[in-house]
Structures are given as structure tokens and as C-alpha cells.
C-alpha positions as CSV (number, residue, x, y, z in Angstrom):
1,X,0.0,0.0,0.0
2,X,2.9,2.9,0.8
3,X,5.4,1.6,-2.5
4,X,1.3,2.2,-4.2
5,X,0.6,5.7,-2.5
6,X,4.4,7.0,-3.3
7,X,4.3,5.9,-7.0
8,X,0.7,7.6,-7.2
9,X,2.2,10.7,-6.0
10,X,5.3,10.4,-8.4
11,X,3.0,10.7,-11.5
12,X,1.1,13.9,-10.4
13,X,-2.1,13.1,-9.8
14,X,-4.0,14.9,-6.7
15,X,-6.1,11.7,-5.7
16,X,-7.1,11.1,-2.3
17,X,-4.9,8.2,-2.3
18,X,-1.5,9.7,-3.6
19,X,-0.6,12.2,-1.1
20,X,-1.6,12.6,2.8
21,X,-1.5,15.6,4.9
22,X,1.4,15.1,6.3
23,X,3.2,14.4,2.7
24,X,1.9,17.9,1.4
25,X,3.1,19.8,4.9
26,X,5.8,18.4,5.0
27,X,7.9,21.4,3.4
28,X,6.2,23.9,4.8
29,X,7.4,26.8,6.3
30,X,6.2,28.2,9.8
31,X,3.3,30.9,9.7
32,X,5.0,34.1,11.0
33,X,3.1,36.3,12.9
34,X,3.0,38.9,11.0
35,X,0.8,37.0,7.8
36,X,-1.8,36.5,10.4
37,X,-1.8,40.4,11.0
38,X,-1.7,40.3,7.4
39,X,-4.9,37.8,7.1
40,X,-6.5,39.8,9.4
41,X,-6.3,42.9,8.2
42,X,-7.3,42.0,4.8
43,X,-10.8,40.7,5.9
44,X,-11.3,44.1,7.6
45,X,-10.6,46.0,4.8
46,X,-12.8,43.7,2.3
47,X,-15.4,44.1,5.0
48,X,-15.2,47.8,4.9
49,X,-14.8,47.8,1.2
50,X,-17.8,45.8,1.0
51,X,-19.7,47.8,3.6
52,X,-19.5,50.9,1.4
53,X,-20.3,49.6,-1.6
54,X,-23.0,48.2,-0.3
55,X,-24.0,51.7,0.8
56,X,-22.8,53.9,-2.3
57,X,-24.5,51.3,-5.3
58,X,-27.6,51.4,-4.2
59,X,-27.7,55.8,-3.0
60,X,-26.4,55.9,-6.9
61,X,-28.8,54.0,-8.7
62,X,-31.6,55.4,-7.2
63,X,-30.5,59.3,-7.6
């Protein structure tokens, strides 16, 4: 079953089989605080983005 698995992941395919979590993290490198800031701030901005569009589309269709 493993020799299967690592020849499955050898020829590129992404099926459940091939690779397992640990396989894909394997490489990884740690999260640094600051991308979670990052993260963060990005859905607050969309958010507020979001909040006045949601405010100026409709106040400019109707005028």
C-alpha cells in the first residue's frame, strides 16, 4: 500500500490516495506572525470595502 501511494504521487495526480496531509506539509514553512496580521487585516478592509459599496451602489442608482 505505501510503495502504491508514493508511485501515485510520483506521476502527479491529486487523488485522495497519492498524497496525505502530512506528505503535502511536509515542506512547509512556519506561519509568521505577521501573515496572520496580514490575514486579518485583509478581511477588515474587504469588509469595509464591502460595507460601502453596499451603501454607495444602491444611493447611486436610485438618484
Amino acid at each position: 500500500m505505501e510503495e502504491e501511494r508514493k508511485a501515485a504521487a510520483g506521476t502527479g495526480s491529486l487523488t485522495g490516495e497519492a498524497l496525505e496531509a502530512e506528505d503535502v506539509l511536509a515542506g512547509a514553512e512556519p506561519w509568521e506572525p505577521i501573515e496572520t496580521k496580514l490575514v486579518l487585516w485583509s478581511f477588515v478592509i474587504a469588509i469595509i470595502a464591502l460595507v460601502i459599496g453596499l451603501f454607495v451602489v444602491p444611493t447611486s442608482v436610485l438618484h
